[in-house]
N, C-alpha and C positions, 0 to 999 in steps of 0.2 A: 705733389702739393706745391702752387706756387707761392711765394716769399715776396715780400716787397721790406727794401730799411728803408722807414722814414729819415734817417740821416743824409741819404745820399742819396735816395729814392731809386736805387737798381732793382731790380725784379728779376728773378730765377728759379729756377725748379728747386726744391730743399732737397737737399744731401746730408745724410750722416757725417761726413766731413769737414762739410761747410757751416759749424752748428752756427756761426756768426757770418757775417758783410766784412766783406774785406777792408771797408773803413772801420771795422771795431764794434759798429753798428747791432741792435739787433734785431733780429727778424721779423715779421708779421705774417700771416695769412692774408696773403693779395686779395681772394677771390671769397669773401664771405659772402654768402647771398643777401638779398633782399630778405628782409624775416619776413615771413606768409606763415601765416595760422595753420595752413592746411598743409604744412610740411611736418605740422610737430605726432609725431606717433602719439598718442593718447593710452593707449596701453603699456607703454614705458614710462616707470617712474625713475630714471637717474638722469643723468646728465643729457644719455644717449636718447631722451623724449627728444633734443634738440639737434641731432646727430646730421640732419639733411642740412643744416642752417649754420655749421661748425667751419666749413670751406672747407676740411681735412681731405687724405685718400678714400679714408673710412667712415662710415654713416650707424655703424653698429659696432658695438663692442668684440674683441677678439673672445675675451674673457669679463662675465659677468661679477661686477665688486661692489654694486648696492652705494654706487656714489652718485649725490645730487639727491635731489627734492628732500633738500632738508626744511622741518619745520618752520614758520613763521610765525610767532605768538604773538599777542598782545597782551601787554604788561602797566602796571601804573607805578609812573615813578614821579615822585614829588607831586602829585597829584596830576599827571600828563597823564595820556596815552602813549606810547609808544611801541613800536615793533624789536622784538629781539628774531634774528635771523640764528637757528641755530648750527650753524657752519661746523659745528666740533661734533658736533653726532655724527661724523663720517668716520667709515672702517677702521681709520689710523691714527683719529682723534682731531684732526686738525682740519680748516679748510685748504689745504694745502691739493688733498682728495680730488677735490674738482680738478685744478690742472694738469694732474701728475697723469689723473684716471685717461683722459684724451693723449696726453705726450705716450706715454707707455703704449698705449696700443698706437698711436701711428711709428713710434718708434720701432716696434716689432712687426708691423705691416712692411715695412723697411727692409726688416733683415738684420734688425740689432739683436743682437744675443748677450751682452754683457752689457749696465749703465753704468754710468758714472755721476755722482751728483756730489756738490759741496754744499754745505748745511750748517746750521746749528739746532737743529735738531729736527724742526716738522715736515720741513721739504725730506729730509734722510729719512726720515719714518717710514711716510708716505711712497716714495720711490724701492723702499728694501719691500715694504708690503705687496707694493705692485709687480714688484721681480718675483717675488716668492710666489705669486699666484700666478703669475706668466710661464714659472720653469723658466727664469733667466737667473744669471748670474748680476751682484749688484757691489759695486763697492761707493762707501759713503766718505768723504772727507769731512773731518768735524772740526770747529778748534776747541783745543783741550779744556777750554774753560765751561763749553757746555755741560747744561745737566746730566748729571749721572744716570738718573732716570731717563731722560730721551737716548742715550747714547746705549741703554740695555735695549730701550725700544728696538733702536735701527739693528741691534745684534742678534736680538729674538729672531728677527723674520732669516734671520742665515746670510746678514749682509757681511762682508769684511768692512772695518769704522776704523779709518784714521788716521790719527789723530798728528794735528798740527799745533804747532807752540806759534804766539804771534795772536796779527788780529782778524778781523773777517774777511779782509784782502786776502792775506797770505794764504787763507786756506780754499779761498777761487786761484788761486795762482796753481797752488797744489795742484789742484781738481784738474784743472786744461794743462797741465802738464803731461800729466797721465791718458788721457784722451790718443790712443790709436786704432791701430784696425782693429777690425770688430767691435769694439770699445765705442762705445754713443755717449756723446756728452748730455745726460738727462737733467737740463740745467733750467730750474725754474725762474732764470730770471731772463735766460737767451731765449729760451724753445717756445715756438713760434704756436705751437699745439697746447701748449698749457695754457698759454693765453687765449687761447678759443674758446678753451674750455672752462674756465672762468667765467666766461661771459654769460654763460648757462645760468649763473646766481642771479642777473636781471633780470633774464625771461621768466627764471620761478618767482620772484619778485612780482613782476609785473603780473602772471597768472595767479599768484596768490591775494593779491591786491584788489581782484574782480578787474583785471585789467586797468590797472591803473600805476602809474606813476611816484613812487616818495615823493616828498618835497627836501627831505634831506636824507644823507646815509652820512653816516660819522664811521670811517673806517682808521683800523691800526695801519702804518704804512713803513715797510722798509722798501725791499726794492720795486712793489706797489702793482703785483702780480694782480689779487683782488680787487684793488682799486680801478686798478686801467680796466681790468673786466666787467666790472660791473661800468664804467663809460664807454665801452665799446657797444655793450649789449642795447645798453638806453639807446645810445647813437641809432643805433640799426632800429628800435622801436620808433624813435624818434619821426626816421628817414623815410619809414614807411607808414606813417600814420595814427600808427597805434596810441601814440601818447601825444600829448597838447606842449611838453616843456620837458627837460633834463631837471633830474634830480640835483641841488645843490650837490657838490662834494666835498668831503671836508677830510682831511688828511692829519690824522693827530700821529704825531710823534712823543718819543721819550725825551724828556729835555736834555737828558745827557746826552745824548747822539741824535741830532734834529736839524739833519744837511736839508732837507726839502724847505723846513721852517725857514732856516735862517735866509736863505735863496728868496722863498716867497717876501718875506717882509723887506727886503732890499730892493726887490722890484727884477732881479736879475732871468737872466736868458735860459740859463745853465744852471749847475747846482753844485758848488764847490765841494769839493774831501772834506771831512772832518776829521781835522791831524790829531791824533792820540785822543782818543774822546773817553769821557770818563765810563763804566760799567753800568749796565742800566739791570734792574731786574727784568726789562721787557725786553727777554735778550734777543725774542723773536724780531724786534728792530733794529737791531746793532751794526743799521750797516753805513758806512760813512757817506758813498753816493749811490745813488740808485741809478742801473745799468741804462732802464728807459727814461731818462730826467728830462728829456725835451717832451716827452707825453704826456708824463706825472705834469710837470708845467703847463700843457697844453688842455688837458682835463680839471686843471682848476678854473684856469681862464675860460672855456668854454662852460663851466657848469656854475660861474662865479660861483663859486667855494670858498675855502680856506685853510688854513693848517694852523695845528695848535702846538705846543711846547705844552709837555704834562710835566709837573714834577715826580720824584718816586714816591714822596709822600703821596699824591695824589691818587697815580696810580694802586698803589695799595689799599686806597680809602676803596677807591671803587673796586678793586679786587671784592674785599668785606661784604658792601654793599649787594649789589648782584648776587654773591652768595646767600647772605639773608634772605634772598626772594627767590631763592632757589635752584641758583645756576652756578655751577663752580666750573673757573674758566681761569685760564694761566693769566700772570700780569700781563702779557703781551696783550691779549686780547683784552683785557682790563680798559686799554687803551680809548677804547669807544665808549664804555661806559662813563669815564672820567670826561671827555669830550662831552656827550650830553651835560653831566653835570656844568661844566664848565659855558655851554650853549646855551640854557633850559630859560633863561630868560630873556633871550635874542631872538628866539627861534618863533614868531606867531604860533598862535596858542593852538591855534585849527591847522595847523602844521600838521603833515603826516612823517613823519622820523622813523627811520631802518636805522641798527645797527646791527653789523654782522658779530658773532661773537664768534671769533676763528678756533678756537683752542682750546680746549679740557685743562681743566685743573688737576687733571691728575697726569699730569706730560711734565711735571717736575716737584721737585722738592716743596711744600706745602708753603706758602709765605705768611698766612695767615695766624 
């Protein structure tokens, strides 16, 4: 598989070794194809319908895991129309599913026998899930202040979990520490296959849509694994016809930890650390910067988007909400909903609006 970093712009074959660019960088898939209709299998419903169009080694699954072509509904809120994406009906609860499902099998196309992944909880799930159905070995780095419930999750499937003191740094520090032979850094925020695999969320998007394009997607964003995918995938519809325009993109953060926010409204290049940031319940965002932040920034400007700052009060309101109508989904994921809320009279009324709802509400201790 070849690799391209946008930071330095080198290109090379991917190595288990090399799970990053020797400037710090992280990786891409050089060679994604041109999307053509007549590449997508039609009698596969997961991910792997899109498997020829992925640029990976592999085009079909090693092992069958029922991830991708998650629902698409239409819901009325405030009297709109809108789309919920249901991203949390995958295997391990989380949309995390989609990028792990592709890392995993090219990582074991590889020659990986043991992963390694740092977490707080849904990337861990999702990675111990996918070792357990590989026959691989999996160990998960968490920090200690994660839910109790995601951390039984990552231990059920037979993963080793642990646990670091500190904050979401120190326990990626952990992680590529540990990282030697045999040992694959299975890193949803570096691995260059996850990100491909993501992108799958667009093309069912756009086939669920009658071929057609959102006008907006309001996503939860830490290190913006989903987000960059769902702009890759448009990109690639874009480039090849299919669609007329990019979907706005909108990046809502937790206001206690909202490094991408504070960046965007200053106008800046980069996305600074956020030194000691306060606890969010959306702990699925708790990360101070996000690994690809030159893309995350590049995917707003190109799709003129935006990024919000939620409160936790907020987030909680739309926790409630969305469940009242039927969908119990973690605060993380909360995040989109509140976002609409927060949009819903900015947004032209003949607007077509996705929100992906990444997460199960039942992946931790109940907030409601």
């Amino acid at each position: 598989m070849r690799v391209f970093c946008p930071d330095c712009l080198k290109e090379c074959e991917f190595t288990i070794d090399a799970w990053r660019c020797s400037c710090g960088g992280a990786w891409e898939v050089a060679d994604i194809p041109v999307f053509d209709e007549l590449q997508l299998n039609h009698k596969e419903y997961s991910i792997w319908r899109y498997g020829k169009l992925l640029g990976l080694d592999i085009q079909s699954p090693t092992q069958q895991m029922g991830v991708g072509w998650t629902p698409l509904v239409p819901v009325e809120l405030f009297d709109r129309q809108i789309f919920l994406k249901l991203e949390y009906l995958s295997p391990s609860g989380s949309f995390k599913d989609r990028g792990v499902n592709a890392m995993i099998n090219q990582l074991v196309h590889m020659g990986a026998r043991t992963v390694i992944e740092d977490s707080s909880g849904n990337a861990g799930a999702s990675v111990a899930a996918h070792a357990a159905r590989f026959g691989i070995d999996s160990e998960v780095y968490v920090p200690a202040y994660a839910s109790a419930a995601k951390q039984k999750q990552i231990r059920i499937y037979g993963a080793h979990v642990i646990q670091i003191n500190g904050n979401r740094k120190d326990v990626e520090v952990a992680a590529q520490a540990a990282v030697g032979v045999n040992k694959a850094y299975a890193s949803h925020a570096y691995n260059p296959a996850y990100l491909a695999g993501q992108m799958t969320a667009a093309y069912e998007i756009w086939e669920q849509l009658d071929r057609k394009a959102p006008d907006w997607i309001i996503c939860p964003v830490a290190q913006g694994g989903s987000f960059l995918g769902l702009w890759f995938g448009f990109r690639q519809l874009f480039k090849a016809g299919f669609i007329q325009h990019l979907p706005h993109m909108v990046a809502a953060q937790a206001e206690n930890i909202a490094p991408i926010y504070h960046a965007w409204i200053k106008g800046l290049d980069h996305i600074p650390s956020i030194e000691n940031p306060m606890p969010t319940v959306a702990e699925g965002v708790a990360i101070s910067s996000p690994i690809r932040q030159k893309r995350v920034l590049q995917a707003l400007r190109e799709t003129e988007g935006m990024v919000l700052a939620i409160s936790e009060e907020k987030i909680l309101e739309a926790q409630e909400m969305i469940t009242h109508n039927g969908y119990y989904i973690e605060p993380t994921s909360a995040l989109a909903v509140a976002g609409w809320v927060e949009l819903k009279n900015e947004i032209p009324q003949n607007a077509c609006v996705v929100l992906p709802l990444t997460g199960s509400g039942l992946k931790g201790f109940p907030q409601l």
